[in-house]
Backbone bond lengths (Angstrom), bond angles and torsions (degrees), N, CA, C in turn:
res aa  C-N    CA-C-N  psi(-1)  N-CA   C-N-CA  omega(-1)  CA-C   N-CA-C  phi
1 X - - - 1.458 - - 1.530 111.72 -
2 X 1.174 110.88 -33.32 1.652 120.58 -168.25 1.602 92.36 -64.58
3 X 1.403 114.54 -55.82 1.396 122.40 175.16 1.180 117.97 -31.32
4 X 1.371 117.57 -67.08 1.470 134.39 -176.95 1.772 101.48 -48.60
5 X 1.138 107.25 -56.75 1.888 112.17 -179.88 2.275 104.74 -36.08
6 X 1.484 81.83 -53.07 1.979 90.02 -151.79 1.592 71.95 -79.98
7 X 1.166 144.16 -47.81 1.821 119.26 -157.16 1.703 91.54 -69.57
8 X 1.535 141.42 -40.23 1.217 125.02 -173.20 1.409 115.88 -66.35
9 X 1.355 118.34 -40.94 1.934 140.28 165.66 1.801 92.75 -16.13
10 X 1.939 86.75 -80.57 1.195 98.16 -168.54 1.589 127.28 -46.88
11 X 1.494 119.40 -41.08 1.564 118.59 177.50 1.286 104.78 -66.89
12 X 1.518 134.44 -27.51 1.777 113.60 -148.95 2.129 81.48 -96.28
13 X 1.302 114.13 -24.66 1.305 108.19 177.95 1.815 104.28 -54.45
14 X 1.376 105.58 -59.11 1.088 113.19 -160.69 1.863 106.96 -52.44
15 X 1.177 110.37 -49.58 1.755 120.87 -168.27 1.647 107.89 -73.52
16 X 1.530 101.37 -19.91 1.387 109.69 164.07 1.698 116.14 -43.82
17 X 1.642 92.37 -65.51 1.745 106.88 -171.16 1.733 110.84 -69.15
18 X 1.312 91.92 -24.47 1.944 90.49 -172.17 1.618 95.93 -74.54
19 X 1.341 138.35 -47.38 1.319 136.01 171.38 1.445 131.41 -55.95
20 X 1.916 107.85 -19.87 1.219 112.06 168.57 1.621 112.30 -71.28
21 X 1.842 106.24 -26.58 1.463 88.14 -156.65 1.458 80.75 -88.95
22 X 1.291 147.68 19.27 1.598 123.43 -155.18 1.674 101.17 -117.81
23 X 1.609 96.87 -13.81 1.166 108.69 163.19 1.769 123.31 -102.51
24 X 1.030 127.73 16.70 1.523 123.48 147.48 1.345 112.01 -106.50
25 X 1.662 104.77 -9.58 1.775 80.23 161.51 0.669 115.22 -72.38
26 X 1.594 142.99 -56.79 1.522 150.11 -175.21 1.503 104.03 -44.48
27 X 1.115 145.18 -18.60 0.880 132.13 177.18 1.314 130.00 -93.15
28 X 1.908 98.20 144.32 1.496 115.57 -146.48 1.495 95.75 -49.73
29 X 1.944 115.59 162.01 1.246 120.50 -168.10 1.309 91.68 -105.94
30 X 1.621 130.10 171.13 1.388 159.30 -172.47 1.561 95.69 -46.01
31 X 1.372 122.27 -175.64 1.616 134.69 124.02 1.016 100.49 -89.32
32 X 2.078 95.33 137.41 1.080 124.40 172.24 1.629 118.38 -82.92
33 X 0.790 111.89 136.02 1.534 133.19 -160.78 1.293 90.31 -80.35
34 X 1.652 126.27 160.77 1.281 138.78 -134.61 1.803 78.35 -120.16
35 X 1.577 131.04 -38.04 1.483 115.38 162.73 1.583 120.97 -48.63
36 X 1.430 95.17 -43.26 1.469 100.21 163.76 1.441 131.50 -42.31
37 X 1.456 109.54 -61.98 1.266 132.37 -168.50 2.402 87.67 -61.67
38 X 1.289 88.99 -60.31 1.619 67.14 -170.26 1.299 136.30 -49.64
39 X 1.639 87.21 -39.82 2.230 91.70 163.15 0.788 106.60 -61.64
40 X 1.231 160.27 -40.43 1.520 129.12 -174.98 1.525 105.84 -67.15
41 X 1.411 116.47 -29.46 1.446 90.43 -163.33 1.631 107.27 -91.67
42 X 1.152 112.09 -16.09 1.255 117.03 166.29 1.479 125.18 -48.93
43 X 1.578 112.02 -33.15 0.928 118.50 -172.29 1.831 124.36 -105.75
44 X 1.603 101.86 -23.35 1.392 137.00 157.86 1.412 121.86 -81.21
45 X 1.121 140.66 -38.83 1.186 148.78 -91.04 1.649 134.22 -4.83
46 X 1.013 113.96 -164.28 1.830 111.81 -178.87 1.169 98.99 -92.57
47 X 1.880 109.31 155.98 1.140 141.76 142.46 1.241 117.69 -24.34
48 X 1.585 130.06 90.24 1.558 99.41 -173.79 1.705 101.44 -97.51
49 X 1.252 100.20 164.79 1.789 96.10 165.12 1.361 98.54 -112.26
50 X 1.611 97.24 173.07 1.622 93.78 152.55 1.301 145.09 -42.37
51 X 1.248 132.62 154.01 1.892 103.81 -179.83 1.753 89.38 -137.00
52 X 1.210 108.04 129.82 1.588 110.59 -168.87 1.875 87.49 -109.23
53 X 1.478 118.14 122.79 1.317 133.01 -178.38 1.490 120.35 -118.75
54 X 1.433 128.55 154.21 1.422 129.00 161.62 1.365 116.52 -104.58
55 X 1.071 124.29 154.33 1.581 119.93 -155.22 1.872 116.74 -143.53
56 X 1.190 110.99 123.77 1.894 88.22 176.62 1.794 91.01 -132.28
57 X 1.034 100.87 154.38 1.582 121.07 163.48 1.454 118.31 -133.11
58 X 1.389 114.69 133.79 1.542 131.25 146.31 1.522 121.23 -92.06
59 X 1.529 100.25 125.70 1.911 100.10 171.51 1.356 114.36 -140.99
60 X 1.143 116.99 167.70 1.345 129.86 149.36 1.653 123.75 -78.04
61 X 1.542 109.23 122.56 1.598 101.20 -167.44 1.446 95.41 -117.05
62 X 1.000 134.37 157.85 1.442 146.28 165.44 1.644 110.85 -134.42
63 X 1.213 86.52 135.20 2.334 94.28 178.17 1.943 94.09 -155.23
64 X 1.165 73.19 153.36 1.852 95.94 173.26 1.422 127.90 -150.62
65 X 1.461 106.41 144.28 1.372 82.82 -154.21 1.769 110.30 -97.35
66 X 1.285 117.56 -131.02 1.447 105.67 177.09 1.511 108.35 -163.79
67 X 1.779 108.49 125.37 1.682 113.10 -164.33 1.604 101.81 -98.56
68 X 1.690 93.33 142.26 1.534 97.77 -177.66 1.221 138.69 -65.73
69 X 1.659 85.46 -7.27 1.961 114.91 -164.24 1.315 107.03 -165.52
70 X 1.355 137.25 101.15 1.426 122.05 150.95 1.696 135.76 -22.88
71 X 0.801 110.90 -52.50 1.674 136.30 167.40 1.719 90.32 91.01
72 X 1.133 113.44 53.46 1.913 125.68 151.66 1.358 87.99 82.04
73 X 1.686 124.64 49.67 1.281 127.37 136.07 1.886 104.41 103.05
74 X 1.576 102.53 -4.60 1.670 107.17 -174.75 1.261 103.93 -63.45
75 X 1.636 115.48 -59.83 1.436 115.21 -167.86 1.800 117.31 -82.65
76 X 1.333 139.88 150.95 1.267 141.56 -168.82 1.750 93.99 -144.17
77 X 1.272 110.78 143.77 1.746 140.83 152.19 1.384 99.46 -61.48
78 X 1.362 97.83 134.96 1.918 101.02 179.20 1.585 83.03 -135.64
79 X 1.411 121.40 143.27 1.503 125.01 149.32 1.585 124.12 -63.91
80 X 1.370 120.86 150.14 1.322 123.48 176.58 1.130 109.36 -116.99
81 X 1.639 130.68 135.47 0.990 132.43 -176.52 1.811 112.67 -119.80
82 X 1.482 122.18 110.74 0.826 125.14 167.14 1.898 148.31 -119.19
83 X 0.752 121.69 141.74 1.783 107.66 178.25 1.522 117.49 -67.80
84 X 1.392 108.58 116.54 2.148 103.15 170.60 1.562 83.21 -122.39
85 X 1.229 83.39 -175.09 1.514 132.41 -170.20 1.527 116.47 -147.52
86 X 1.368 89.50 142.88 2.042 94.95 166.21 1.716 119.88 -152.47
87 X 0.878 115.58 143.29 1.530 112.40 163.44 1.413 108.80 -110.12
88 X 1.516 105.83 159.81 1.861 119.53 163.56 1.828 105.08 -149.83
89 X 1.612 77.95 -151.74 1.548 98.15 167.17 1.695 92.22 -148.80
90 X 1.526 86.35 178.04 1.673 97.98 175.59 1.671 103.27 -171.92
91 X 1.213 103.42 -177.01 1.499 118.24 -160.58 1.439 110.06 -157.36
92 X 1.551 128.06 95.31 1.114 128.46 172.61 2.252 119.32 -83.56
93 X 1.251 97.58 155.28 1.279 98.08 169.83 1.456 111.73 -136.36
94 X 1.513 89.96 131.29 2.002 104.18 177.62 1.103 90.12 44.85
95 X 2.171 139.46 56.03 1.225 135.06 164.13 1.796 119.24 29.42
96 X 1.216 97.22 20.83 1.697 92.85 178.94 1.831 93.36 -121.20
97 X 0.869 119.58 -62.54 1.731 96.37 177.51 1.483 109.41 -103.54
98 X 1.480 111.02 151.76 1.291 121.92 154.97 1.777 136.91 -157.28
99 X 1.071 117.10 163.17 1.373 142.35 -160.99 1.457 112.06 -89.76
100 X 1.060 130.55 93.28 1.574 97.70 149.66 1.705 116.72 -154.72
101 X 1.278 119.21 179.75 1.619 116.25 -151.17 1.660 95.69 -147.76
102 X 1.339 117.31 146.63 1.501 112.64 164.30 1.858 98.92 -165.78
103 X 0.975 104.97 -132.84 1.654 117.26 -174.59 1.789 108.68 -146.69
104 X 0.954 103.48 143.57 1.874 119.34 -178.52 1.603 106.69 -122.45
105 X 1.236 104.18 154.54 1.422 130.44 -175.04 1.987 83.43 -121.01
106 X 1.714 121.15 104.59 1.023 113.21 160.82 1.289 102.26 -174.74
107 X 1.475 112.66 100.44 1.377 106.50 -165.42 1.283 116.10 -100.65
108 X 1.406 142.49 150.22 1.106 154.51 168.27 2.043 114.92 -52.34
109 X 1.356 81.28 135.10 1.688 95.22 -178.28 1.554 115.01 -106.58
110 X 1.054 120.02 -173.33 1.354 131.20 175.00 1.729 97.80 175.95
111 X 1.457 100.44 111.93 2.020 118.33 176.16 1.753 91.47 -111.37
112 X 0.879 83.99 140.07 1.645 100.52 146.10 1.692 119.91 -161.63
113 X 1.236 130.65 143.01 1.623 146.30 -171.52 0.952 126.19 -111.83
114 X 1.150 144.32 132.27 1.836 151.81 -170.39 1.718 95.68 -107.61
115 X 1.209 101.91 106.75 1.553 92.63 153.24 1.493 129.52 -68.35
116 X 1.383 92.57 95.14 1.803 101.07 174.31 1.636 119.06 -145.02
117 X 0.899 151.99 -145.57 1.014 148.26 -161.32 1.931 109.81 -175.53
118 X 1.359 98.80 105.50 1.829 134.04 -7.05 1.495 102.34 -72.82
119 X 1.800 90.84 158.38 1.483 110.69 168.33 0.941 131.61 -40.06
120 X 1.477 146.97 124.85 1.571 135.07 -153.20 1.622 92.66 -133.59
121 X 1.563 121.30 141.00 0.846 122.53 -137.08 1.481 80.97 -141.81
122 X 2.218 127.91 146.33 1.772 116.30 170.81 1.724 81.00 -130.24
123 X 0.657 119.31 129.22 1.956 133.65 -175.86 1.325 86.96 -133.90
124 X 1.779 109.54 145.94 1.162 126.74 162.59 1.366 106.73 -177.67
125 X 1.428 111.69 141.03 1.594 113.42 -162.83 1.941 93.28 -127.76
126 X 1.451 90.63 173.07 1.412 103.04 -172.44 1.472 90.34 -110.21
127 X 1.576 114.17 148.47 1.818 123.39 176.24 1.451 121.91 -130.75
128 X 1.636 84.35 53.03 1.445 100.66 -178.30 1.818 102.44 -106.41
129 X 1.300 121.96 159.63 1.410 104.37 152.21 1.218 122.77 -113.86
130 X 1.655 123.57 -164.37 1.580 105.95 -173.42 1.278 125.64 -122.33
131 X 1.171 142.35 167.36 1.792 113.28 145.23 1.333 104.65 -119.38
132 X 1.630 102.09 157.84 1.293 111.19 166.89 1.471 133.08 -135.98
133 X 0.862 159.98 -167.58 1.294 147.22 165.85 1.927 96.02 -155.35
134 X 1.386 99.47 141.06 1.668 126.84 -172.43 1.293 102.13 -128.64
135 X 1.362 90.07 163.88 1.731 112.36 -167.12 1.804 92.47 -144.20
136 X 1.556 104.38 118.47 1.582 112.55 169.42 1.391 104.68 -109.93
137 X 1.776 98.59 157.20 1.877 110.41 -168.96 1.763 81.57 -128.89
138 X 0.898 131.89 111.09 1.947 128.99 145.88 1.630 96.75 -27.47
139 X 1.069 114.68 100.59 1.691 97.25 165.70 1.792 104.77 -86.16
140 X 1.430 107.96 -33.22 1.378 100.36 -157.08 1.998 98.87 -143.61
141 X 0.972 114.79 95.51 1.524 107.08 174.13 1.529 111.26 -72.19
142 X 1.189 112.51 147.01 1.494 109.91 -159.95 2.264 89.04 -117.52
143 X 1.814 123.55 -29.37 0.999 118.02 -178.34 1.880 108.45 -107.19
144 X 1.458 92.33 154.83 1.589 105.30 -163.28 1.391 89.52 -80.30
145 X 1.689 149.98 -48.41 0.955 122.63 -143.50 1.616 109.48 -98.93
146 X 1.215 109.60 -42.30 1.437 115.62 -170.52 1.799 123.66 -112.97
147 X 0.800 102.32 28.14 1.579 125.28 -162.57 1.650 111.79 -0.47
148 X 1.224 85.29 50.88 1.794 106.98 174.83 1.935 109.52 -73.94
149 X 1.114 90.42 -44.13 1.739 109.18 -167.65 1.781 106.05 -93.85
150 X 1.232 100.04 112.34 1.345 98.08 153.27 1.737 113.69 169.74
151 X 1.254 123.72 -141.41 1.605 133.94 155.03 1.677 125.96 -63.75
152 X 1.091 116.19 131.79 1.476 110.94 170.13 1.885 111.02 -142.15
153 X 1.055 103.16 138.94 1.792 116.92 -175.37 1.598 99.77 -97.56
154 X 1.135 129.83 130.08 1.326 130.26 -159.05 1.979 108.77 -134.39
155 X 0.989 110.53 141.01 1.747 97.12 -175.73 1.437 98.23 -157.61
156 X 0.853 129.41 119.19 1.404 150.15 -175.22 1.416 136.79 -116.37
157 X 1.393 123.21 154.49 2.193 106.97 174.77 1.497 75.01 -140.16
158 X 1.535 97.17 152.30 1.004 130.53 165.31 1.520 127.49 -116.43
159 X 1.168 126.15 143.17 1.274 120.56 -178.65 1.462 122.53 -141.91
160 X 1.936 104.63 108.06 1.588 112.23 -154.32 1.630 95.08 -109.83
161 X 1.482 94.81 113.21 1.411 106.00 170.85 1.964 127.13 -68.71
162 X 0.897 109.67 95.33 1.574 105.75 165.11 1.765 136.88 -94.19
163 X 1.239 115.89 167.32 1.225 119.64 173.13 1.361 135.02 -103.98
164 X 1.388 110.60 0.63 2.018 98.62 175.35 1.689 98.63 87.70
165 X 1.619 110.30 -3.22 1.950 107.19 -174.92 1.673 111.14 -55.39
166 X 0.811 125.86 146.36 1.687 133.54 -150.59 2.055 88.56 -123.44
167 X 1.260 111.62 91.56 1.422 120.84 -165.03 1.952 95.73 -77.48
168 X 1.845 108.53 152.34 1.259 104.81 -172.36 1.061 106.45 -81.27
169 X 1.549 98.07 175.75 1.908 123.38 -147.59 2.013 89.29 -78.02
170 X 1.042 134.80 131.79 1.104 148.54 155.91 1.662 119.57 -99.34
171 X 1.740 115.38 134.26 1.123 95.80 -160.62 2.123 72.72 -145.50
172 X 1.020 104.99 154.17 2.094 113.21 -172.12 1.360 84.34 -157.62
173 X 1.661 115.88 140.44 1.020 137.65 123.05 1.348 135.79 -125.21
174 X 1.487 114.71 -178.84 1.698 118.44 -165.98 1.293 100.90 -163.97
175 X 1.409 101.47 -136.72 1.582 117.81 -161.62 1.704 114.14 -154.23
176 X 1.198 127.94 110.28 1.386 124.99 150.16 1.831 118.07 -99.40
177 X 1.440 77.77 139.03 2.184 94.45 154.96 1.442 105.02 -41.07
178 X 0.899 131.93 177.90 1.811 168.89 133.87 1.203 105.48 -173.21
179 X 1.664 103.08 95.63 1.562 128.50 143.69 1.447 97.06 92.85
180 X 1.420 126.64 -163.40 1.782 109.91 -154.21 1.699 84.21 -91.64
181 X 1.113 149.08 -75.76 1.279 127.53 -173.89 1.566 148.27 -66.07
182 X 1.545 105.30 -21.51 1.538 102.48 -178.51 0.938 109.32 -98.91
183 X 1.427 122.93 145.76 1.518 151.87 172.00 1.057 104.62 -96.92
184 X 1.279 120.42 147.98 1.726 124.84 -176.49 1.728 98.84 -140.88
185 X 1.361 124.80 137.91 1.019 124.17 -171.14 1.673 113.97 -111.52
186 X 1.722 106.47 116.70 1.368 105.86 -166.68 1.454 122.17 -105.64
187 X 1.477 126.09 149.11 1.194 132.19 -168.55 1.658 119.32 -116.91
188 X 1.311 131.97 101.73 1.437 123.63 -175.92 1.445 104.27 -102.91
189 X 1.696 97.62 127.64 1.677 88.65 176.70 1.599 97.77 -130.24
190 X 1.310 100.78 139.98 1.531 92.51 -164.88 1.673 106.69 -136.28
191 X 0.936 137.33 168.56 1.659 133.43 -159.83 1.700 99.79 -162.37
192 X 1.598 116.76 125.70 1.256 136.29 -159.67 1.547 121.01 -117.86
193 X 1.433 137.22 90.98 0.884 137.58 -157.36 1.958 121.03 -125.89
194 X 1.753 100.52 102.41 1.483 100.44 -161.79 1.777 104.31 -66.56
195 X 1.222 97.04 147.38 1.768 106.53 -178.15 1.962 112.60 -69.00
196 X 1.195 78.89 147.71 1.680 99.14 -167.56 1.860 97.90 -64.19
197 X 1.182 125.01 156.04 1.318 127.23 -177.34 1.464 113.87 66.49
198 X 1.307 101.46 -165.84 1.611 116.47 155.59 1.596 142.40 -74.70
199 X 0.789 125.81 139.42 1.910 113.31 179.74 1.339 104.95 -107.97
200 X 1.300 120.27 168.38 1.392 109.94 167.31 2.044 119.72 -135.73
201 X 0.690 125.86 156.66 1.260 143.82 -168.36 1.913 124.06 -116.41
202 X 1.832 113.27 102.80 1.226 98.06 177.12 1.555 115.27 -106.40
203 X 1.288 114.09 161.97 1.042 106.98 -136.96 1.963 105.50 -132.18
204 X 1.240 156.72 115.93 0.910 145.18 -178.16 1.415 129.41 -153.35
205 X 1.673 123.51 137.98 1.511 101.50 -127.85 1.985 83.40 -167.03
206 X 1.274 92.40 161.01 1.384 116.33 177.51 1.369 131.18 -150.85
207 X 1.656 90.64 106.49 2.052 105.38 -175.01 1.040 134.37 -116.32
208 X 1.399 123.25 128.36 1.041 127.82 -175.21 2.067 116.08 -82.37
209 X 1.144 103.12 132.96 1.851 94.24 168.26 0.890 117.83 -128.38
210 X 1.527 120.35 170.45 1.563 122.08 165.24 1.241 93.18 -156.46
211 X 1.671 94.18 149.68 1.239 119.68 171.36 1.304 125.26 -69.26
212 X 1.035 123.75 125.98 1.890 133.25 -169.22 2.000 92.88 -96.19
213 X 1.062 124.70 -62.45 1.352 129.94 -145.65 1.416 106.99 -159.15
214 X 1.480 129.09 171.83 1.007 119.22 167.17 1.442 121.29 -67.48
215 X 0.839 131.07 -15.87 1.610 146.70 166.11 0.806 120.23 -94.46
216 X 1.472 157.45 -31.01 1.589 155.89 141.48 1.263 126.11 -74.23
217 X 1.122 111.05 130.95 1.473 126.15 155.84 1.458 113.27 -109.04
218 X 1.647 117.71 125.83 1.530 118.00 172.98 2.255 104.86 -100.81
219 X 1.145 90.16 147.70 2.001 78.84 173.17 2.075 89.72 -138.97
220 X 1.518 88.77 -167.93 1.110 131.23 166.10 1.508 139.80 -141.08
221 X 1.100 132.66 149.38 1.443 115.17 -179.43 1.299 115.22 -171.00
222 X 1.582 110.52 172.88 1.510 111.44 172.69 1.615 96.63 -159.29
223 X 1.521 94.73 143.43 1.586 122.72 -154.10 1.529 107.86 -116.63
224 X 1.451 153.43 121.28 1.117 139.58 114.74 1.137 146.00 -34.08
225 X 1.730 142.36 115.45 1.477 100.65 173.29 1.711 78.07 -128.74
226 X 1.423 78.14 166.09 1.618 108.95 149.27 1.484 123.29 -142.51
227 X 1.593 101.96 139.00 1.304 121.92 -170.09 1.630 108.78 -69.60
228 X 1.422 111.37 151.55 1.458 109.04 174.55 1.524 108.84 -103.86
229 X 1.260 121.78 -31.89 1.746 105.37 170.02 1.656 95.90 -140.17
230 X 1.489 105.64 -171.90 1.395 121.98 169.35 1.673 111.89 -55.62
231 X 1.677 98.69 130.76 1.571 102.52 172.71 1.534 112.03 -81.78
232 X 1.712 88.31 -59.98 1.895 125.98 178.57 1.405 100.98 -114.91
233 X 1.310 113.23 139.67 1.519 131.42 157.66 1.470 97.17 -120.47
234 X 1.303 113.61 142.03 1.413 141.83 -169.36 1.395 104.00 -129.20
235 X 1.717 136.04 106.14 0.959 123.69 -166.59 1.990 93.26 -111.52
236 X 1.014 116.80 145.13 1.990 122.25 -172.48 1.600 104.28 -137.15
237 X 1.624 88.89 119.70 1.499 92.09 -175.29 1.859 92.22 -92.54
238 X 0.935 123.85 168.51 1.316 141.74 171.19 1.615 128.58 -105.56
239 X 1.374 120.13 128.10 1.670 90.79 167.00 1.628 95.85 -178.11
240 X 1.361 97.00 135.76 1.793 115.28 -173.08 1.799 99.24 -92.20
241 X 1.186 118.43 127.37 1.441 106.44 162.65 1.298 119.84 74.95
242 X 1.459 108.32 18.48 1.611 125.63 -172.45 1.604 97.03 50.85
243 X 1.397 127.86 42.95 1.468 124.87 152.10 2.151 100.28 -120.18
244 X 1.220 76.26 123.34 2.038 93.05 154.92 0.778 101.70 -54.29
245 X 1.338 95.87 128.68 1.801 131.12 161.21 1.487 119.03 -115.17
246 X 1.068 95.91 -44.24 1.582 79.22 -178.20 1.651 105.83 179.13
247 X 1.250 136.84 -174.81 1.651 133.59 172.42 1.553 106.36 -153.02
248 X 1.234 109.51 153.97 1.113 129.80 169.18 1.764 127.40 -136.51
249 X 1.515 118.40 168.41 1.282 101.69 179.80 1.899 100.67 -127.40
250 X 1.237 101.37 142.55 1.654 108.47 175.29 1.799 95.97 -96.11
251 X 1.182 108.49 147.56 1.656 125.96 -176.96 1.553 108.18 -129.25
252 X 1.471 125.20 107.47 1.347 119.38 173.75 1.723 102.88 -100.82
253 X 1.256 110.81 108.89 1.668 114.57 166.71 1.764 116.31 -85.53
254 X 1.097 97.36 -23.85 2.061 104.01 176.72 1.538 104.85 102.95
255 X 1.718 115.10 26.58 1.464 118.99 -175.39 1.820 94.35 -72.86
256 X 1.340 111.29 144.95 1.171 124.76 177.75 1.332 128.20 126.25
257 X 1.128 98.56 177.12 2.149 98.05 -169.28 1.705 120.56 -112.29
258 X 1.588 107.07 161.41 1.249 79.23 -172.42 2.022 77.71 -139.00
259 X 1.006 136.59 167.14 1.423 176.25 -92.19 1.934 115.96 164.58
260 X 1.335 107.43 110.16 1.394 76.00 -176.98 1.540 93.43 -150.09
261 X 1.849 135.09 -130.48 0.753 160.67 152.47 1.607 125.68 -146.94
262 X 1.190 113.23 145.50 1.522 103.13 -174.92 1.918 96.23 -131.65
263 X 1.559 124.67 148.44 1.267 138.14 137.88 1.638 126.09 -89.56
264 X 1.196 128.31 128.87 1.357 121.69 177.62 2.154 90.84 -117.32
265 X 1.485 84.63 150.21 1.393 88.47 175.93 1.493 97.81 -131.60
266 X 1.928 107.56 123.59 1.682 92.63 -175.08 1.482 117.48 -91.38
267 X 1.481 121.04 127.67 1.480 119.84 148.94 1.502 116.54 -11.92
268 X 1.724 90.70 -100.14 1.521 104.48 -165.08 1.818 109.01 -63.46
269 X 1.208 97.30 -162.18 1.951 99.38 163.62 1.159 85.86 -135.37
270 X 1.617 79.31 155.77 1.878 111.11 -174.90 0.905 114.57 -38.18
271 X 1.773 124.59 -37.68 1.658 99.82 -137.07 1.805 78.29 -127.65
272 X 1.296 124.53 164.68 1.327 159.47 142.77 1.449 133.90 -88.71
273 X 1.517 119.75 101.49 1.309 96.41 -176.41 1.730 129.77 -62.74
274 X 1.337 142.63 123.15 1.138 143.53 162.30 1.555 115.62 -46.24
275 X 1.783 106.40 137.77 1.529 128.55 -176.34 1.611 94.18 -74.04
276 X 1.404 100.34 -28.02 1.844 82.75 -179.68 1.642 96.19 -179.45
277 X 1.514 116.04 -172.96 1.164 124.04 -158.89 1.153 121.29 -64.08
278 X 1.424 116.33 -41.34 1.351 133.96 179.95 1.710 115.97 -63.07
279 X 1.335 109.50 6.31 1.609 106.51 -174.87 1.434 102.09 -117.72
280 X 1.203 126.06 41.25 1.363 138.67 -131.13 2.078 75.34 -128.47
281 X 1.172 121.69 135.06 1.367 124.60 179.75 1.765 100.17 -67.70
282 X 0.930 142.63 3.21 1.373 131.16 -165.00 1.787 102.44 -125.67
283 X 1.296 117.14 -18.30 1.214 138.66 146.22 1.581 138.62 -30.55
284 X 1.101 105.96 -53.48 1.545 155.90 171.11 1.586 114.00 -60.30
């Protein structure tokens, strides 16, 4: 019996200590200290959330248009170079893709030039504006903590509403050579007519950003587009000596690039706190 006493002693001692330690494991851990919090993310990175932003850009755009006929080398395509602007919004996720859409001030041109003396010049722009909506890819983050800063691949449509407006009659003359003495005196009359409906515009582009603050983002960039149909047709009659010669038509689709700068101002803030470890970007 004595036996039986010290062998029971011994087990309830023993299950004693195994339950003490089984209960400080379970038990809840410290707050983690904000050194803490950064190593992990330093080493994980952060939780990002969405970040919902407002955005404006200034650029330089250039487009040119395209003639159906030289008429034996007189008339030439000239590029136009102008300043737009646009605002939107947008919406990034986990700073690797994002969304966003607004409206532009950038209207479509159409130049064309007579070699004569002086140079005679038929310009005519469209005074519509546009909207568009873009799609960004992170190609390349350039900062370790917040992947605010770096490369972005950008591709966009645009969609420029017009009216069918029947632009006024334009009429230039000048002067060409033929042969060492005669001068022949030339007349371009040309008539400008914006396309019925909408046109559209694709768009593809590569930007760089960086983070200014927790609230700013500054970038840079440069854009391709190409047009999908006629914006303006420009039709040019021709004629030496008040005799017809011949006509042609100029076509502005909005092919060309533009150069610009952009500000984003963010809504939300970057970061989200995480329910727990596993939501940790390196996790994932």
């Amino acid at each position: 019996m004595k036996l039986n006493f010290t062998f029971l002693f011994l087990l309830m001692a023993t299950l004693q200590g195994v339950a003490q330690d089984l209960v400080d494991y379970y038990q809840p851990g410290g707050v983690v200290s904000r050194k803490e919090q950064n190593q992990l993310q330093m080493r994980f990175g952060p939780h990002l959330a969405p970040q919902w932003y407002l955005m404006s850009e200034g650029f330089v755009r250039k487009d040119v248009g395209k003639l159906d006929q030289s008429l034996g080398g007189l008339l030439t395509t000239s590029s136009v170079t102008r300043l737009g602007w646009s605002v939107g919004a947008g919406v990034t996720y986990r700073n690797k893709w994002a969304v966003e859409a607004g409206i532009a001030q950038s209207p479509v041109h159409n130049d064309a030039r007579l070699n004569s003396r002086p140079p005679m010049s038929i310009m005519t722009r469209g005074d519509r504006g546009s909207v568009f909506v873009r799609g960004k890819w992170a190609l390349l983050n350039t900062s370790r903590n917040w992947h605010r800063s770096g490369f972005w691949v950008t591709g966009g449509l645009w969609a420029m509403p017009n009216n069918g407006e029947q632009k006024e009659l334009q009429t230039m003359s000048g002067y060409t050579r033929r042969g060492a003495d005669a001068i022949d005196e030339t007349t371009l009359i040309s008539r400008t007519k914006a396309s019925r409906g909408t046109t559209g515009l694709l768009e593809l582009g590569l930007e760089y950003q960086v983070r200014v603050s927790n609230r700013i983002d500054l970038g840079a960039y440069a854009r391709h587009n190409w047009g999908l149909s006629d914006a303006l047709t420009t039709d040019i009659s021709y004629y030496i000596n008040n005799r017809y010669i011949g006509q042609t038509t100029l076509r502005a689709k909005g092919n060309g690039a533009s150069y610009g700068l952009t500000v984003r101002y963010i809504l939300r803030r970057p970061t989200a706190p995480s329910r727990s470890l596993y939501e940790l970007q390196g996790n994932r």
